[in-house]
N, C-alpha and C positions, 0 to 999 in steps of 0.2 A: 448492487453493483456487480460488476462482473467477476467470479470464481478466481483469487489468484490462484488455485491449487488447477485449477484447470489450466491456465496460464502454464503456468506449470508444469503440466503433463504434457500440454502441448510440446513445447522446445523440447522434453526430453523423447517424446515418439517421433518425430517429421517423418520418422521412416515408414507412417502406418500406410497400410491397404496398398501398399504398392502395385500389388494385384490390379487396382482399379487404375493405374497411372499409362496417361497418353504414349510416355515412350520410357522406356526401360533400361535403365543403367548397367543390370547385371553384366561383369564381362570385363565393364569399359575401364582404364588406368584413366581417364581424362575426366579433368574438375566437372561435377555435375551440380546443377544448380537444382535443389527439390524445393516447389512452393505446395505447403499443406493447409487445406481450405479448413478451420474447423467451426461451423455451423452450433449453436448453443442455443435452447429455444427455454425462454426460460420456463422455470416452473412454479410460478406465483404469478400474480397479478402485477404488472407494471409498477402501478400505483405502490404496492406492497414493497414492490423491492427496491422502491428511491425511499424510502420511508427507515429513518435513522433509528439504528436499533442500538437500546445504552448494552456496551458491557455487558454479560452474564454477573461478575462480581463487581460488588456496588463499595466494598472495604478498602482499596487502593484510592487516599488522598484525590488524584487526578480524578479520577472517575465520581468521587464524591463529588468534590468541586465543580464538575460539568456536569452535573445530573442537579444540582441547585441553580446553575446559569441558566441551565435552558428551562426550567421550570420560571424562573424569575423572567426572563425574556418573554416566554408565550405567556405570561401574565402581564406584559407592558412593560417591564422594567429594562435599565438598560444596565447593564452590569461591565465590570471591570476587573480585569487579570494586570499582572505587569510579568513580561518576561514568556508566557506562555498560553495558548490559545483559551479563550471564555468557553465559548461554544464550538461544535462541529459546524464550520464554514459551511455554506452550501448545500445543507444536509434539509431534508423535510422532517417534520414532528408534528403528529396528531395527537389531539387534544379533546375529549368532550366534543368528539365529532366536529371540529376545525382543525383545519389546517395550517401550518407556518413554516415558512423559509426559512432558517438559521442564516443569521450574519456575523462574522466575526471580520473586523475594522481596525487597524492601524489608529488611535488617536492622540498620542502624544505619548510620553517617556519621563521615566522619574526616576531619579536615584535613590538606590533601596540597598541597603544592609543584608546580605546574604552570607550564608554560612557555604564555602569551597571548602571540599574535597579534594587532596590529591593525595598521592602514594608515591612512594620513595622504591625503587626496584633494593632489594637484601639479597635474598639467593635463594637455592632450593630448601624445601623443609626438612628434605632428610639431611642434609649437612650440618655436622658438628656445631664449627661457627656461626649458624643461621638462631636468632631467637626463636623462641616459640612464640606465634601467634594464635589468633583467633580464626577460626575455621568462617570462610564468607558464609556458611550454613547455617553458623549456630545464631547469626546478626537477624536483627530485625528486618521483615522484606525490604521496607524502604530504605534501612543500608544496603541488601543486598544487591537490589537493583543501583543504588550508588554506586557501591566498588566496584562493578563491571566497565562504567568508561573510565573510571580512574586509573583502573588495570589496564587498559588498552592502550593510553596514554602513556602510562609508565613505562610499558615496554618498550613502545615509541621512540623515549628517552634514551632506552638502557640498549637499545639493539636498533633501532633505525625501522625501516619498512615503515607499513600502514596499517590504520587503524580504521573501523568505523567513525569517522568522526564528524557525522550526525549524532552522534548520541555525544561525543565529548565538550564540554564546557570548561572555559578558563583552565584548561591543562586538566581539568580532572569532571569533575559531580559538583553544577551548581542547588542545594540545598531550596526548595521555593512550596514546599506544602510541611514545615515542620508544625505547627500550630495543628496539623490533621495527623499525625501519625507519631509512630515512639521511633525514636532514631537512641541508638547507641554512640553514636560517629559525633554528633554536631546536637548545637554548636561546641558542647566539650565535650571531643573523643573520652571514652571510658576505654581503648582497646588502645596500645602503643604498634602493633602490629597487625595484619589481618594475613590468613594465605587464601591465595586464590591459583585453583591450577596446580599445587604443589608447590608454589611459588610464595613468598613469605616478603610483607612489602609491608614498610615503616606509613606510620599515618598520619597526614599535615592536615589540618581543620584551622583555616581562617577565618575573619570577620573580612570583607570585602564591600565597597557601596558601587555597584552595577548600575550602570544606566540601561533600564528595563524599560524595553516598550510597552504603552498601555493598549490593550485588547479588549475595546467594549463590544460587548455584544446583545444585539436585538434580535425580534423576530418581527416579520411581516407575513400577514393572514393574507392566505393565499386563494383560501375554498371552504365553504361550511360546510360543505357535506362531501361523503365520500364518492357519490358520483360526479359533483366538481372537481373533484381531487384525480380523478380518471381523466380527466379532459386537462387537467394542468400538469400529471405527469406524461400524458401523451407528447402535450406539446414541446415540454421543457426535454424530454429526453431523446426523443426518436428524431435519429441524423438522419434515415433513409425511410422511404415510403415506392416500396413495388407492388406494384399489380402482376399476376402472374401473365398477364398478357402486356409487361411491361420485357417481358424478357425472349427472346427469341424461343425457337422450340426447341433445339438441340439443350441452352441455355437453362433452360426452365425445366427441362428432363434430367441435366444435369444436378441443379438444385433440389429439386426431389428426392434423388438419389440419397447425396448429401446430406439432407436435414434427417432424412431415414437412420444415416449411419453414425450423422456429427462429423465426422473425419472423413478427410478425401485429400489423396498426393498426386500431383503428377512430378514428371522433371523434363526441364527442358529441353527440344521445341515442345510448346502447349499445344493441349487442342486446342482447335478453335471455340470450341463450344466453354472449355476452361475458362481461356481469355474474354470472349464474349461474358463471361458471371463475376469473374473476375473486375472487371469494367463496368460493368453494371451495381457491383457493392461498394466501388466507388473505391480499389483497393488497388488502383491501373497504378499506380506510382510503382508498386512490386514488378511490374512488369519488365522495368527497365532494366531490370536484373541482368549482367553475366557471370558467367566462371571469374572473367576478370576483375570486376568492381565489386561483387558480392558480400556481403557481410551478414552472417545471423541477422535477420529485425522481425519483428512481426508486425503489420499492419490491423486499424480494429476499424471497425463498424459498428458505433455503438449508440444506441440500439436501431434497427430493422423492424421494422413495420409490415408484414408480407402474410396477406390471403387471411388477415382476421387475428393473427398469430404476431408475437415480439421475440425477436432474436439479437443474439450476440453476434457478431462476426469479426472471427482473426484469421487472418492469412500468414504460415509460417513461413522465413525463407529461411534454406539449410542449400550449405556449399560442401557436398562429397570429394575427398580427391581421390 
């Protein structure tokens, strides 16, 4: 899949190779709209990089847990989580030179007995009146990773704003791999307090019956062999298919360029030759861009099919005032 650190670099350069850009801001007090082309070609085999690669550490519960799913799935079996995903959805996994789709399915819900997590905001650790707690450090990982959205929640509470809350459950950490790992926390707290931050927060651990979605999941055999598997990650992946005489000649010199450098900005009016590649990656929606309506986004193209070669493609848009 595509580099989110590159993703990444992206939004924070837009400003690159200006030097190479249609028309030139320096100077101007007036909203400038910069779209930054950046071309990605990858460096593995197609096939290779749709192909679901487990975790480096196999010791964290979840990861155990879905390295037996998908083992038991690409064996025929059809397995079952409640509350949390079996397998990686949509992901590919080779096998003894086979290949298989990962499915992970919605099948029904059951109520289940879990152990919650929440925390109670006390006050800083250096104050008098604060008890002493337990340091989030000294807990076992899988509390540690608990009282991070317990904490986030708590603040919540105690001070308002926002929180990631994707990660928070029932106001705090719902409990769902203890049977796989040592918890200090749950289901009986050993710790009356924990500090996170500097911050010293009282500890609630309940029994709770959760209606938990059921997540089975299968596999379907896709390709025995790995030059099948070339021909089914072709197909499944690649959005766009150009021929270098699919593109104008300005267009196609401009591409060149590009794929040479990775990075390429103009700001607006575009060239023509811009616009023309721009339109042709199938990325014209950017186009409609002004100083007016404008907002950060970036558009992708994923993946590019072009002269024997697979690429990435994002277009960044950046509003200067």
């Amino acid at each position: 899949m595509p580099s989110t650190s590159r993703r990444a670099f992206l939004g924070a350069t837009a400003a690159g190779l200006a030097g190479l850009a249609g028309c030139d801001s320096l100077g101007s007090s007036e909203p400038t709209v910069e779209l930054t082309l950046h071309v990605d070609r990858l460096d593995r085999p197609l096939a290779e990089t749709l192909l679901w690669t487990p975790p480096e550490r196999d010791d964290h519960p979840v990861q155990r847990t879905r390295r037996r799913a998908v083992a038991a799935a690409v064996d025929g079996e059809r397995v079952s989580t409640y509350g949390y995903g079996v397998v990686p959805d949509g992901e590919y996994v080779e096998r003894d030179g086979r290949y298989y789709l990962l499915h992970d399915v919605i099948t029904g819900s059951e109520r289940i007995e879990r152990s919650v997590l929440r925390l109670s905001w006390v006050g800083r650790v250096d104050s008098e009146a604060t008890p002493e707690g337990t340091p989030r450090e000294a807990l076992p990982e899988y509390d540690q990773n608990a009282v991070m959205p317990a904490f986030f929640a708590a603040r919540v509470r105690e001070f308002d704003g926002g929180a990631p809350w994707s990660l928070v459950e029932q106001g705090g950490f719902v409990y769902r791999h203890l049977d796989e790992a040592e918890s200090e926390l749950a289901p009986d707290p050993e710790h009356d307090y924990v500090v996170v931050h500097g911050t010293v927060l009282e500890v609630s651990v309940t029994q709770e019956r959760l209606v938990e979605p059921e997540h089975t999941g299968f596999a379907t055999a896709v390709a025995d062999s790995a030059a099948a598997f070339d021909e089914v990650a072709d197909a499944a992946a690649v959005e766009l298919r150009l021929a270098p005489d699919d593109l104008g000649p300005d267009a196609r010199d401009l591409f060149e360029r590009v794929r040479g450098v990775e990075q390429y900005s103009e700001t607006k009016p575009l060239s023509a030759a811009f616009e023309s590649l721009v339109g042709a990656l199938r990325l014209r929606d950017a186009l409609d861009c002004s100083p007016e309506n404008c907002r950060p986004r970036m558009y992708e193209t994923e993946y590019l099919a072009y002269d024997g070669e697979y690429y990435d493609c994002a277009l960044y848009i950046n509003v200067t005032e």
